[in-house]
N, CA, C and O atoms as CSV, one atom per row, in Angstrom:
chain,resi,resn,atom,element,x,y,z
A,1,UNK,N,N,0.828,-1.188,0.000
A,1,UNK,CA,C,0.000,0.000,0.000
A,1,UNK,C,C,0.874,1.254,0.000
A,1,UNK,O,O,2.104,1.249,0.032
A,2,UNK,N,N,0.165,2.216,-0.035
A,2,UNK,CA,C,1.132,3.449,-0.705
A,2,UNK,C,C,1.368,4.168,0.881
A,2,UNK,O,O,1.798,5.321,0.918
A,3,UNK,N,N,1.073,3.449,2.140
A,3,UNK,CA,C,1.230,3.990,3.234
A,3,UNK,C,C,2.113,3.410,4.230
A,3,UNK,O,O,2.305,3.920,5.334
A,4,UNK,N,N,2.599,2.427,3.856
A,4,UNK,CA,C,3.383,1.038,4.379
A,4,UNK,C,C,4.774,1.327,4.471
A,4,UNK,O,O,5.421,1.416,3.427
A,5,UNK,N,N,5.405,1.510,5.742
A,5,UNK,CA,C,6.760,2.046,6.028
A,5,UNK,C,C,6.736,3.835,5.903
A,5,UNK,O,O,7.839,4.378,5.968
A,6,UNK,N,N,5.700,4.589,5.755
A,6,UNK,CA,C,5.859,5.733,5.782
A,6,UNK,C,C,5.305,6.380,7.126
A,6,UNK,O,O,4.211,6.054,7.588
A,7,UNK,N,N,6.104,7.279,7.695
A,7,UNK,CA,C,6.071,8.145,9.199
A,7,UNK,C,C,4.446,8.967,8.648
A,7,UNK,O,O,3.384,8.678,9.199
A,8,UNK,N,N,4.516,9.748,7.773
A,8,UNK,CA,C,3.411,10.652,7.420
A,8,UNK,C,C,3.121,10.294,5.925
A,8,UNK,O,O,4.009,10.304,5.072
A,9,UNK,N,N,1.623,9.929,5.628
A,9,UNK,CA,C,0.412,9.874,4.697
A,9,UNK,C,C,0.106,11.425,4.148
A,9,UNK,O,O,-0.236,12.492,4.659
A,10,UNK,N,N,0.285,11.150,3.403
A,10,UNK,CA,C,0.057,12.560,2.184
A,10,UNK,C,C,-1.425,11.899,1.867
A,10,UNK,O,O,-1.734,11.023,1.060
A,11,UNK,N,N,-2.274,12.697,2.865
A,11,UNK,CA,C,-3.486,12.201,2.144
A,11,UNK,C,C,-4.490,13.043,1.509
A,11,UNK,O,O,-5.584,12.621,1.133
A,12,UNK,N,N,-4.118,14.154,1.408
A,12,UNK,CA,C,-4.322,14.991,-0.075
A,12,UNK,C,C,-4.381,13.642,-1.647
A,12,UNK,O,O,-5.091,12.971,-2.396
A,13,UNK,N,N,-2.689,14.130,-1.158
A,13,UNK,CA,C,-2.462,13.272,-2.732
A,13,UNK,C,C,-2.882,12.034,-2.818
A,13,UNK,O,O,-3.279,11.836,-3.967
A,14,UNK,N,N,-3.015,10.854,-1.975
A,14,UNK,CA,C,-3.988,10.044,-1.991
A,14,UNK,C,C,-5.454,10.105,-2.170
A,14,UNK,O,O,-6.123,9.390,-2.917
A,15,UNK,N,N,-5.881,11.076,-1.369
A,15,UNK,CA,C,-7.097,11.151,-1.910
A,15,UNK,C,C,-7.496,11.491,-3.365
A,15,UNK,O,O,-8.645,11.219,-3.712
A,16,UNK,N,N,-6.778,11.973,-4.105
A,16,UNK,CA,C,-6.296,12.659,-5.646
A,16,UNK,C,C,-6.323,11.262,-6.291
A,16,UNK,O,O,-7.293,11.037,-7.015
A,17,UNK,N,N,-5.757,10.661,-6.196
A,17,UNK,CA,C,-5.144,9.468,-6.654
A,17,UNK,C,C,-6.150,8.356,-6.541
A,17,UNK,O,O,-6.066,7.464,-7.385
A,18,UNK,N,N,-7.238,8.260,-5.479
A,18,UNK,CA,C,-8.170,7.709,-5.576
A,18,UNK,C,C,-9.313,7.685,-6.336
A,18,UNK,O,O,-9.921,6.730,-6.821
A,19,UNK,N,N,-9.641,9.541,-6.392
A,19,UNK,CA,C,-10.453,9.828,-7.272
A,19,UNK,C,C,-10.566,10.062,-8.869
A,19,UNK,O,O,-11.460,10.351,-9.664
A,20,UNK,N,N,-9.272,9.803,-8.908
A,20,UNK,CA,C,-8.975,9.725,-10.292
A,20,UNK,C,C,-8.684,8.446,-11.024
A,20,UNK,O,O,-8.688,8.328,-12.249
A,21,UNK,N,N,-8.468,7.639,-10.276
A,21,UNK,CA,C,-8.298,5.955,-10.714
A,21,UNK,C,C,-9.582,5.180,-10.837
A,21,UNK,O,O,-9.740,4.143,-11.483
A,22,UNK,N,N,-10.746,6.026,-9.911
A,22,UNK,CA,C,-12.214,5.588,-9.913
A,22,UNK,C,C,-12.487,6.105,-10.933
A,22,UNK,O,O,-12.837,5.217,-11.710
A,23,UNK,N,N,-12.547,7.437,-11.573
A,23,UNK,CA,C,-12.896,8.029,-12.348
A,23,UNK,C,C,-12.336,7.587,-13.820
A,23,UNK,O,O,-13.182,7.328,-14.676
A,24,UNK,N,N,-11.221,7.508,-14.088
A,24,UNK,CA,C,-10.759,7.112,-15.009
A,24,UNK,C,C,-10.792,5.620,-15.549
A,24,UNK,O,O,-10.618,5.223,-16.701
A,25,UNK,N,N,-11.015,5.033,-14.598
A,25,UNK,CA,C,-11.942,3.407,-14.881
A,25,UNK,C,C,-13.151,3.459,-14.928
A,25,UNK,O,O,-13.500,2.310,-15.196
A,26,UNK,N,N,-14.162,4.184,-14.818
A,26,UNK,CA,C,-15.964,4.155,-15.052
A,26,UNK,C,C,-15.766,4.957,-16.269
A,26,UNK,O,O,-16.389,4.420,-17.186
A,27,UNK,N,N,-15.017,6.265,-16.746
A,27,UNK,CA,C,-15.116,7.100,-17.755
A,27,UNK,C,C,-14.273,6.272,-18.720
A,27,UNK,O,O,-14.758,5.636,-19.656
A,28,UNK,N,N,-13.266,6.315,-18.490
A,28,UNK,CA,C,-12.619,5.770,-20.095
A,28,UNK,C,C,-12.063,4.433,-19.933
A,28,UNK,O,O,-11.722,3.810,-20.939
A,29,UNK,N,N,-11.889,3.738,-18.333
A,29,UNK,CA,C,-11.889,2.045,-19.083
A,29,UNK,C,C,-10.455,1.813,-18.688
A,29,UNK,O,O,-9.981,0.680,-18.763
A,30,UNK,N,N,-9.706,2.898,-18.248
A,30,UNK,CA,C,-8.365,3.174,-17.853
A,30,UNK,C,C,-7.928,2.655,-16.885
A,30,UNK,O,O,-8.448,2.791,-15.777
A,31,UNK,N,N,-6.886,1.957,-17.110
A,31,UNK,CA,C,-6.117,1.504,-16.022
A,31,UNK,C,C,-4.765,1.602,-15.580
A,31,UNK,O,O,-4.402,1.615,-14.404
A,32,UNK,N,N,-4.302,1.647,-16.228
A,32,UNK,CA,C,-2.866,2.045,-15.917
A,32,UNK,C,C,-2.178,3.725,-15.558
A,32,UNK,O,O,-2.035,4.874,-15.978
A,33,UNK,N,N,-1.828,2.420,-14.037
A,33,UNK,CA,C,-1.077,3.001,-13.007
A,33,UNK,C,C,-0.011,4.711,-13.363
A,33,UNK,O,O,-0.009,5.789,-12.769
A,34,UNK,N,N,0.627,4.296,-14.373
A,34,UNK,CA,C,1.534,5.414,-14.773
A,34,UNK,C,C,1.318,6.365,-15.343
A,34,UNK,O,O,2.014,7.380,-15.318
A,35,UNK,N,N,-0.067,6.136,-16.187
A,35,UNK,CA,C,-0.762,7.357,-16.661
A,35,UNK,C,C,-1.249,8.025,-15.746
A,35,UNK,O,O,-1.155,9.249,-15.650
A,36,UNK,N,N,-1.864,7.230,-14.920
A,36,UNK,CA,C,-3.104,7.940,-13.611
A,36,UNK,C,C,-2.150,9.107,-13.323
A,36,UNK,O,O,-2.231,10.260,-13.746
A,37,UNK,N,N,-1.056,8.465,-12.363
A,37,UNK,CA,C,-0.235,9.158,-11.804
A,37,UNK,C,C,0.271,10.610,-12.382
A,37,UNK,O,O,0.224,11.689,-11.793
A,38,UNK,N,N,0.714,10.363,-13.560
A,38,UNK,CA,C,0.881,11.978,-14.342
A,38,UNK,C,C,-0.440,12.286,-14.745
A,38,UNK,O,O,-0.151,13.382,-15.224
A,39,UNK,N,N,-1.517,12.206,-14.912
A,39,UNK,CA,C,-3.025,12.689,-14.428
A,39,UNK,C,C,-2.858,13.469,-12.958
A,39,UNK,O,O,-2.957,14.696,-12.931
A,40,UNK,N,N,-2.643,12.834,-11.942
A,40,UNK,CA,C,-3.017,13.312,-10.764
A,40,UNK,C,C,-1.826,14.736,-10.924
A,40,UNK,O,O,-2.147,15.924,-10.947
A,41,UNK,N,N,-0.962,14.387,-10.983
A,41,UNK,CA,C,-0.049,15.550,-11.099
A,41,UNK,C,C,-0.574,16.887,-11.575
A,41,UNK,O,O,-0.430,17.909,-10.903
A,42,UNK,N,N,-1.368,16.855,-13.095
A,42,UNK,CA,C,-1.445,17.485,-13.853
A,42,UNK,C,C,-2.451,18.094,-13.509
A,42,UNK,O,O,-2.574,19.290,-13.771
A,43,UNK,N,N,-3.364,17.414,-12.861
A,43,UNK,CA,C,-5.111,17.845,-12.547
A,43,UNK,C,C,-4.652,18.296,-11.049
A,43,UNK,O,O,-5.679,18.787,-10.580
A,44,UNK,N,N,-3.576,18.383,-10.011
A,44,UNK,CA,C,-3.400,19.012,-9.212
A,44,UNK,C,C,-2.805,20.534,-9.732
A,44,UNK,O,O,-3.230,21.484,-9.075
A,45,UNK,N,N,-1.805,20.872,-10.917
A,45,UNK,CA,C,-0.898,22.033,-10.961
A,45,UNK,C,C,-2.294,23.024,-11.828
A,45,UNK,O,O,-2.294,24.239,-12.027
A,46,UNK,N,N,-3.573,21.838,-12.280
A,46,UNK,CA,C,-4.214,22.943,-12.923
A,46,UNK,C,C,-5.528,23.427,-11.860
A,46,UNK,O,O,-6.450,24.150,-12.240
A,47,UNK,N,N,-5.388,22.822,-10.350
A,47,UNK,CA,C,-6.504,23.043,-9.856
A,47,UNK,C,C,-5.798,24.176,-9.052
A,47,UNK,O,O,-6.489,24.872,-8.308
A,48,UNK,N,N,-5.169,24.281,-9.104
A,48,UNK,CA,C,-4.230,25.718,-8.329
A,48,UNK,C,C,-4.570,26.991,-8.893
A,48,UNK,O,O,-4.793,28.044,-8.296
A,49,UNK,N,N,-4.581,26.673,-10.542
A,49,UNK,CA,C,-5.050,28.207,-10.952
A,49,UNK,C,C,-6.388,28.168,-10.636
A,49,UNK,O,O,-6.709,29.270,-11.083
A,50,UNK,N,N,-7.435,27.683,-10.175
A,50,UNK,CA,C,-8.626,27.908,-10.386
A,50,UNK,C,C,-8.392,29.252,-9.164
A,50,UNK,O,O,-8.751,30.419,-9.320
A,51,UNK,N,N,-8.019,28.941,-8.521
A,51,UNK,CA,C,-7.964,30.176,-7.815
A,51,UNK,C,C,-7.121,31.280,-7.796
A,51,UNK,O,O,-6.700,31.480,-6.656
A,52,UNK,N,N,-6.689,32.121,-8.669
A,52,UNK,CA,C,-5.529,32.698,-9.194
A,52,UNK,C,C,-6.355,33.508,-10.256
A,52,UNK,O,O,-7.413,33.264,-10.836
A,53,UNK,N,N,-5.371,34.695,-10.297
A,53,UNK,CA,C,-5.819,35.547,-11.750
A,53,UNK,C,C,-5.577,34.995,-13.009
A,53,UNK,O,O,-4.674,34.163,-13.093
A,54,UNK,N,N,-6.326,35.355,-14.182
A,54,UNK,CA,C,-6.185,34.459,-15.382
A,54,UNK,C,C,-5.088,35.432,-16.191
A,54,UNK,O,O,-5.244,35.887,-17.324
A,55,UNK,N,N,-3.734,35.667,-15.154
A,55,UNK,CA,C,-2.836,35.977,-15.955
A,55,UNK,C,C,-1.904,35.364,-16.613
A,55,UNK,O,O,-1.224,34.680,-15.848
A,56,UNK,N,N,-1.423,35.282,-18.177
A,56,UNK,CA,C,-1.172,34.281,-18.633
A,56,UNK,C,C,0.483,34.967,-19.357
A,56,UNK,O,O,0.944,35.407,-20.410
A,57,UNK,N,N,0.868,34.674,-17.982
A,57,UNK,CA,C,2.704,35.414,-18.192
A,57,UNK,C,C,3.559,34.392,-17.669
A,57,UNK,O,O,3.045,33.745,-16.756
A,58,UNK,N,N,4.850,34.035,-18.033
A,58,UNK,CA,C,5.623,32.840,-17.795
A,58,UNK,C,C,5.943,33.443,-16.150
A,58,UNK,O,O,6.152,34.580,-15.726
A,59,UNK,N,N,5.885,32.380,-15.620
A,59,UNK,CA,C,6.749,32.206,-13.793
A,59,UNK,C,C,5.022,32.024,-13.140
A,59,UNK,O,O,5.024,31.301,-12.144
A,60,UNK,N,N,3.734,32.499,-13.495
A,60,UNK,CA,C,2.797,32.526,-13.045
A,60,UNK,C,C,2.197,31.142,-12.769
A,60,UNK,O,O,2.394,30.226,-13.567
A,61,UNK,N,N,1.359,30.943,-11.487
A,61,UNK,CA,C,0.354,29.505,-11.579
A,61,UNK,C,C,-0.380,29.454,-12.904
A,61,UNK,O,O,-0.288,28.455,-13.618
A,62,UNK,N,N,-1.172,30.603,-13.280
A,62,UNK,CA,C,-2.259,29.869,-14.307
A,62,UNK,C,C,-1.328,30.040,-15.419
A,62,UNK,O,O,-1.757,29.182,-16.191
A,63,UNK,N,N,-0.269,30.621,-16.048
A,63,UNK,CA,C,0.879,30.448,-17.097
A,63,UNK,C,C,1.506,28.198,-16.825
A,63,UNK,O,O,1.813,27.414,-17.722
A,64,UNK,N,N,1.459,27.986,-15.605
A,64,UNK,CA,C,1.990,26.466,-15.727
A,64,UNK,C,C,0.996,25.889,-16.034
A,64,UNK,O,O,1.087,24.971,-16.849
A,65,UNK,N,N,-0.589,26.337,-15.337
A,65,UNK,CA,C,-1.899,25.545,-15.650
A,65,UNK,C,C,-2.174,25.430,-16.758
A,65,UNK,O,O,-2.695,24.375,-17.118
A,66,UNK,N,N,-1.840,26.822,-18.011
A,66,UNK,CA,C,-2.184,26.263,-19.208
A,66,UNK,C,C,-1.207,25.473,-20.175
A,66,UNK,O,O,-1.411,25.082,-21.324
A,67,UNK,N,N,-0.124,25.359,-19.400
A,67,UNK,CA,C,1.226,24.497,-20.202
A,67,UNK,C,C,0.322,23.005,-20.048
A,67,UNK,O,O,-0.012,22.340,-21.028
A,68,UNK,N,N,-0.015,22.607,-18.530
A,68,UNK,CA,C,-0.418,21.585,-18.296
A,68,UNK,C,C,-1.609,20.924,-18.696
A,68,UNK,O,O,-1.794,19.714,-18.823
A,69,UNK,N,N,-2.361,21.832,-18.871
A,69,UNK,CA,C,-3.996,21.090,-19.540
A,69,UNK,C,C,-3.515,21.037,-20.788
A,69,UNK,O,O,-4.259,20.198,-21.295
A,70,UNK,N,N,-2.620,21.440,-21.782
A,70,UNK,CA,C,-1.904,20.984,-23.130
A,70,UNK,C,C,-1.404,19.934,-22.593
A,70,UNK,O,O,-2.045,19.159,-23.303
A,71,UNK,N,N,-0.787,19.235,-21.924
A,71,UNK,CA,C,-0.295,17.927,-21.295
A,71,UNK,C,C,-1.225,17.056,-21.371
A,71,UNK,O,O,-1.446,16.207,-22.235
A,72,UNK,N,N,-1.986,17.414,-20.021
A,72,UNK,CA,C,-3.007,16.438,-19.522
A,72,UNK,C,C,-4.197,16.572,-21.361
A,72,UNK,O,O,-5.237,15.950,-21.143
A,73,UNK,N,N,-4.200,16.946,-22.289
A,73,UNK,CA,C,-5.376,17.121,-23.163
A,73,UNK,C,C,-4.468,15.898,-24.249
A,73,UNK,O,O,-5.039,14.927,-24.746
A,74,UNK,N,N,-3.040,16.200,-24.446
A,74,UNK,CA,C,-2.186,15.114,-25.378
A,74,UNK,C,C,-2.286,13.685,-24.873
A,74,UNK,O,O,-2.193,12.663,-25.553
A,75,UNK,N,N,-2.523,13.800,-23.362
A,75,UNK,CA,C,-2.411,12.624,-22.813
A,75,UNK,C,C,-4.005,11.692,-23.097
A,75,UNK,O,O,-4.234,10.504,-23.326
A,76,UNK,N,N,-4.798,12.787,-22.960
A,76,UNK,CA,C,-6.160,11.825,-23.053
A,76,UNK,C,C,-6.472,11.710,-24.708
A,76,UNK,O,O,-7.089,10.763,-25.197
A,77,UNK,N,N,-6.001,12.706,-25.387
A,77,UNK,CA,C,-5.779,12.523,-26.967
A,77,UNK,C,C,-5.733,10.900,-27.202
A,77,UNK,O,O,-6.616,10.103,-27.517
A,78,UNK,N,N,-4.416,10.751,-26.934
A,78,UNK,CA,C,-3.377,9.399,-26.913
A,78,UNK,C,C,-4.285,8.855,-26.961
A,78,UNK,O,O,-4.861,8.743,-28.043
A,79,UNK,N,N,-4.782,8.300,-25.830
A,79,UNK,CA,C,-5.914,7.602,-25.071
A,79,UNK,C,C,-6.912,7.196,-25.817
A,79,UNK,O,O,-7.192,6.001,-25.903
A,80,UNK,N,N,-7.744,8.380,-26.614
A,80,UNK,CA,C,-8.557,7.988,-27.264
A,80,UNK,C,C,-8.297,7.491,-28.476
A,80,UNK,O,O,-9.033,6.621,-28.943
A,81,UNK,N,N,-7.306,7.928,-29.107
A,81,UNK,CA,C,-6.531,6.735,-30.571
A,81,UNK,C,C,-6.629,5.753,-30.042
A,81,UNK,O,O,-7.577,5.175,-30.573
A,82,UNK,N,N,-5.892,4.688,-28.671
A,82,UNK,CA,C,-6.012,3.643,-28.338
A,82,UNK,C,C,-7.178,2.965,-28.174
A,82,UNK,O,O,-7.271,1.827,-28.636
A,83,UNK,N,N,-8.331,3.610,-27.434
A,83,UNK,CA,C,-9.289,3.630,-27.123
A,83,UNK,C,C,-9.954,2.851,-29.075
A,83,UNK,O,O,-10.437,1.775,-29.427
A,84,UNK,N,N,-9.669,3.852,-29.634
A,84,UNK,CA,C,-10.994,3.793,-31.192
A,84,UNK,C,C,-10.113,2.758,-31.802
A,84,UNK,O,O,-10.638,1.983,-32.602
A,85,UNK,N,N,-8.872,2.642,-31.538
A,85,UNK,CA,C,-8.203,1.248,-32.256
A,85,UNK,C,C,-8.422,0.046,-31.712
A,85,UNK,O,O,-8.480,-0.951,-32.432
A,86,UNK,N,N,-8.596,-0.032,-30.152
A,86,UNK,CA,C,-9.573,-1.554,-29.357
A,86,UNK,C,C,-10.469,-1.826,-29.744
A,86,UNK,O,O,-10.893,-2.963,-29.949
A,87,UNK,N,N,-11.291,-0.152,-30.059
A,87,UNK,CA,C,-12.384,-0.886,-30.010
A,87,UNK,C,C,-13.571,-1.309,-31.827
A,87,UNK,O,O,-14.640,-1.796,-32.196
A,88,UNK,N,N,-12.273,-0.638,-32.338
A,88,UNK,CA,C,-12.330,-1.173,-33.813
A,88,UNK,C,C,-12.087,-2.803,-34.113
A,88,UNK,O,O,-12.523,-3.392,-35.103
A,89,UNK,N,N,-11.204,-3.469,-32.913
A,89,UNK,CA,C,-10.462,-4.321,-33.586
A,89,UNK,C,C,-11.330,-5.551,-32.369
A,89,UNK,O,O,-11.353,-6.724,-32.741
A,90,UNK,N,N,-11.890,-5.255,-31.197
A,90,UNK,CA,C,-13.119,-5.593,-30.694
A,90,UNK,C,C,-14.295,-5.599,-31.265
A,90,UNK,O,O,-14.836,-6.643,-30.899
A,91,UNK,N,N,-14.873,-5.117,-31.837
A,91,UNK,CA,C,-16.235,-5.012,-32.339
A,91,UNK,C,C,-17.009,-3.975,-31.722
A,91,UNK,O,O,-18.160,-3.997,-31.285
A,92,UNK,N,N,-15.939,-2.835,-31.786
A,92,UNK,CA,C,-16.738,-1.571,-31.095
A,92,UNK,C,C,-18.038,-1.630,-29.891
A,92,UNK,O,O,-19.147,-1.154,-30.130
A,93,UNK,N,N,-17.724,-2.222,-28.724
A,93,UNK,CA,C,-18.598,-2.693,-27.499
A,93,UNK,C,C,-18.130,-1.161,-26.841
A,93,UNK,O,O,-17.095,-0.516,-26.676
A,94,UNK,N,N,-19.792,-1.014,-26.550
A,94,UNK,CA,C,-19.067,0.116,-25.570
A,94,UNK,C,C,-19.453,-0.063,-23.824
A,94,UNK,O,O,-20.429,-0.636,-23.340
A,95,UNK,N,N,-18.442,0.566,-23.186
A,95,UNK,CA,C,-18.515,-0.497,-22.212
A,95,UNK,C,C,-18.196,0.708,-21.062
A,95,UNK,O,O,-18.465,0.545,-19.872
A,96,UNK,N,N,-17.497,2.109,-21.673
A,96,UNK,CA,C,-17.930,3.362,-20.845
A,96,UNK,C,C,-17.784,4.248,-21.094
A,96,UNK,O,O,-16.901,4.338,-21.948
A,97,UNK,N,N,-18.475,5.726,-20.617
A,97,UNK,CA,C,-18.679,6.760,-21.252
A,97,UNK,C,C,-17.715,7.146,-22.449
A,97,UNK,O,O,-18.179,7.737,-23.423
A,98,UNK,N,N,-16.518,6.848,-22.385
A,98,UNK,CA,C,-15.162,7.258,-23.248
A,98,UNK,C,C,-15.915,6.475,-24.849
A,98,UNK,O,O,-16.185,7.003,-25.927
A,99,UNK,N,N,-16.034,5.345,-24.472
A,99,UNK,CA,C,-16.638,4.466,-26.090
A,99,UNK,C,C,-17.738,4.598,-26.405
A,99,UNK,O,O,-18.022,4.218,-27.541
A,100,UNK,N,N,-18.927,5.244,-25.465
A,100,UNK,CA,C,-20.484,5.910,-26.239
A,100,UNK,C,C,-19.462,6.896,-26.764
A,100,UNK,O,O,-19.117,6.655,-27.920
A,101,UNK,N,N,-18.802,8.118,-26.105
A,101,UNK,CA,C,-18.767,9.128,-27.016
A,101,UNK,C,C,-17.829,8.872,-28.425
A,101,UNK,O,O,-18.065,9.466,-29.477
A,102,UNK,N,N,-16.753,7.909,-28.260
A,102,UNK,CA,C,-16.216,7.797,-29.550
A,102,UNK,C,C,-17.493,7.227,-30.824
A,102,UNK,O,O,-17.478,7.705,-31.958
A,103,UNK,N,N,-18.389,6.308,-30.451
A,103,UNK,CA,C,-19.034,5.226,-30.789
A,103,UNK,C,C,-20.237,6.168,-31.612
A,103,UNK,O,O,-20.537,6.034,-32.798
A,104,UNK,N,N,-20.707,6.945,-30.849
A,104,UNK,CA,C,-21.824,7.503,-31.495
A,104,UNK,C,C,-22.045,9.065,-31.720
A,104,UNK,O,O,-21.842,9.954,-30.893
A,105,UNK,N,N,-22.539,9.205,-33.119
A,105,UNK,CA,C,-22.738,10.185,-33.762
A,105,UNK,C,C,-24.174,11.156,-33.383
A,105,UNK,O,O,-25.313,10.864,-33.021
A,106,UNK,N,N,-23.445,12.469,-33.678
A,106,UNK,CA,C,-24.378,13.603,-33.167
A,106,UNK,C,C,-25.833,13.378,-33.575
A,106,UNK,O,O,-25.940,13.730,-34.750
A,107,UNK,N,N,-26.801,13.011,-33.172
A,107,UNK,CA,C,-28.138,12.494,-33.477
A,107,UNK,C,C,-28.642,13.927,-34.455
A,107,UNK,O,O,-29.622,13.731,-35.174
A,108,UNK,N,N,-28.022,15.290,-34.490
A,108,UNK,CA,C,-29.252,15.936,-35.470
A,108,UNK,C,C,-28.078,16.119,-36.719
A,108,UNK,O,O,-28.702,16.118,-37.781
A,109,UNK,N,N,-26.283,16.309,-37.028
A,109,UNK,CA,C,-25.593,16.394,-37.771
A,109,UNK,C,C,-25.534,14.932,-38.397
A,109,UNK,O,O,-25.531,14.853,-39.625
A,110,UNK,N,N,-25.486,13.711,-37.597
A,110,UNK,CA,C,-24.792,12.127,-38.279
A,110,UNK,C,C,-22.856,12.315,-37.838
A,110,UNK,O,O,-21.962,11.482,-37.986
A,111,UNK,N,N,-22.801,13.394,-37.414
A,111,UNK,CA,C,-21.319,13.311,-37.637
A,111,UNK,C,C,-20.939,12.953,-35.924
A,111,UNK,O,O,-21.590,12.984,-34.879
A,112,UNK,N,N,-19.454,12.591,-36.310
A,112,UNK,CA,C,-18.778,11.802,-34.879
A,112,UNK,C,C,-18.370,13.241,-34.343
A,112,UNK,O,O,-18.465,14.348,-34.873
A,113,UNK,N,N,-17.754,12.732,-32.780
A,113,UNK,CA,C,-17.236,13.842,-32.907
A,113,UNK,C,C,-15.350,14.001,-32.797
A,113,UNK,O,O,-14.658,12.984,-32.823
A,114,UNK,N,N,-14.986,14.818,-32.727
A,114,UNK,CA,C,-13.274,15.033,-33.232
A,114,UNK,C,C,-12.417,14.661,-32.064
A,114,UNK,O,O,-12.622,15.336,-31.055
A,115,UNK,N,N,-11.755,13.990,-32.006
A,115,UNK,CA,C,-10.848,13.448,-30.729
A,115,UNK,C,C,-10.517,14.633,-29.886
A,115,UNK,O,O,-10.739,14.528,-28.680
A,116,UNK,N,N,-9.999,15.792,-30.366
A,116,UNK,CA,C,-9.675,16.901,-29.515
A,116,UNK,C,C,-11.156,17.474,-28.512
A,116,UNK,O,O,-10.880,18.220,-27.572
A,117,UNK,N,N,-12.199,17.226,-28.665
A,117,UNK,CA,C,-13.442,17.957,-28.420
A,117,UNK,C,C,-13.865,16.328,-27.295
A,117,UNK,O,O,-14.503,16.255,-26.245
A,118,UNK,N,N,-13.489,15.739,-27.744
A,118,UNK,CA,C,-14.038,14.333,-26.883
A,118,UNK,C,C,-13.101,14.445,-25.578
A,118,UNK,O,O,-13.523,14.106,-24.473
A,119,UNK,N,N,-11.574,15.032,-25.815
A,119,UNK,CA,C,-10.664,14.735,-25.135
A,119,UNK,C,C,-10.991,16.400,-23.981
A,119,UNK,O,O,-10.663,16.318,-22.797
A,120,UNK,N,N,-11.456,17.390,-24.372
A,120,UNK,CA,C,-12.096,18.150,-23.774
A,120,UNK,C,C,-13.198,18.150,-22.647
A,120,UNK,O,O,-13.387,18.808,-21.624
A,121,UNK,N,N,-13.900,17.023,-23.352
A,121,UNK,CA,C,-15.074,17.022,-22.735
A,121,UNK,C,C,-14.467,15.966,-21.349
A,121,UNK,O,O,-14.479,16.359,-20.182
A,122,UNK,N,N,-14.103,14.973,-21.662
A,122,UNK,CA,C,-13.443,14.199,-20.849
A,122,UNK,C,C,-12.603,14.802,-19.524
A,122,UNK,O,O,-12.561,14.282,-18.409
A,123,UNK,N,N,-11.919,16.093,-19.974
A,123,UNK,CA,C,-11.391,16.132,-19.014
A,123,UNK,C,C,-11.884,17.293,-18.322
A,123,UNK,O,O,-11.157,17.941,-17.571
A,124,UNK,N,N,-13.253,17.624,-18.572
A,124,UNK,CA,C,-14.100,18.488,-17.706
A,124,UNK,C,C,-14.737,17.853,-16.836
A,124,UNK,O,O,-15.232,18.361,-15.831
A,125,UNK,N,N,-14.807,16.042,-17.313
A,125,UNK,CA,C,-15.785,14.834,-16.242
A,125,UNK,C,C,-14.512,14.869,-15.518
A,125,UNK,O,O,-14.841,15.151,-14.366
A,126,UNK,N,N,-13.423,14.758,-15.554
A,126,UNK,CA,C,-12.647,14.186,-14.445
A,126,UNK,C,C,-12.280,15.155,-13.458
A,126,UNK,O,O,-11.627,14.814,-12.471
């Protein structure tokens, strides 16, 4: 366990780490450990600017927050290529929110929608 031989529990960051490993397994199906982890990172340096001016000058919090949601947005990008190549080569089962939204098309256009806009939306659920 991530608490085993340690004097003091960072349980912030555990708790981070929990909610994002739940989340990222009901939403996109995700499991692995090493992604989560630079997730939690990333979704911590951008929850800092929420409270901060939206000044967007290098040395600033929300100047690293928007380096990082370009991170954390490449990362769930990735994700969803992997994601539409399983589940091409599966028989397109969808099995959670991440594969309805790859899976199905805008009911009044017919059209899908664009990995960058999926990978958006995604990381407004998490």
């Amino acid at each position: 366990m991530y608490w085993d031989g340690k004097q003091v529990v960072e349980a912030h960051r555990l708790s981070q780490l929990l909610v994002l490993t739940l989340a990222t397994k009901f939403f996109m199906g995700l499991e692995d450990h090493g992604r989560i982890d630079k997730l939690v990172d990333l979704m911590d340096t951008m929850m800092l600017a929420l409270h901060t001016m939206p000044v967007n000058i290098p040395g600033t919090v929300f100047y690293r927050a928007m380096k990082t949601t370009q991170a954390a947005r490449e990362i769930f990008q990735s994700f969803i290529k992997e994601k539409r190549a399983a589940m091409a080569s599966t028989g397109n089962k969808v099995l959670d929110v991440l594969s309805y939204m790859i899976s199905t098309p805008d009911p009044g256009t017919g059209k899908f929608m664009p990995d960058n806009e999926i990978a958006d939306k995604i990381m407004v659920v998490e």
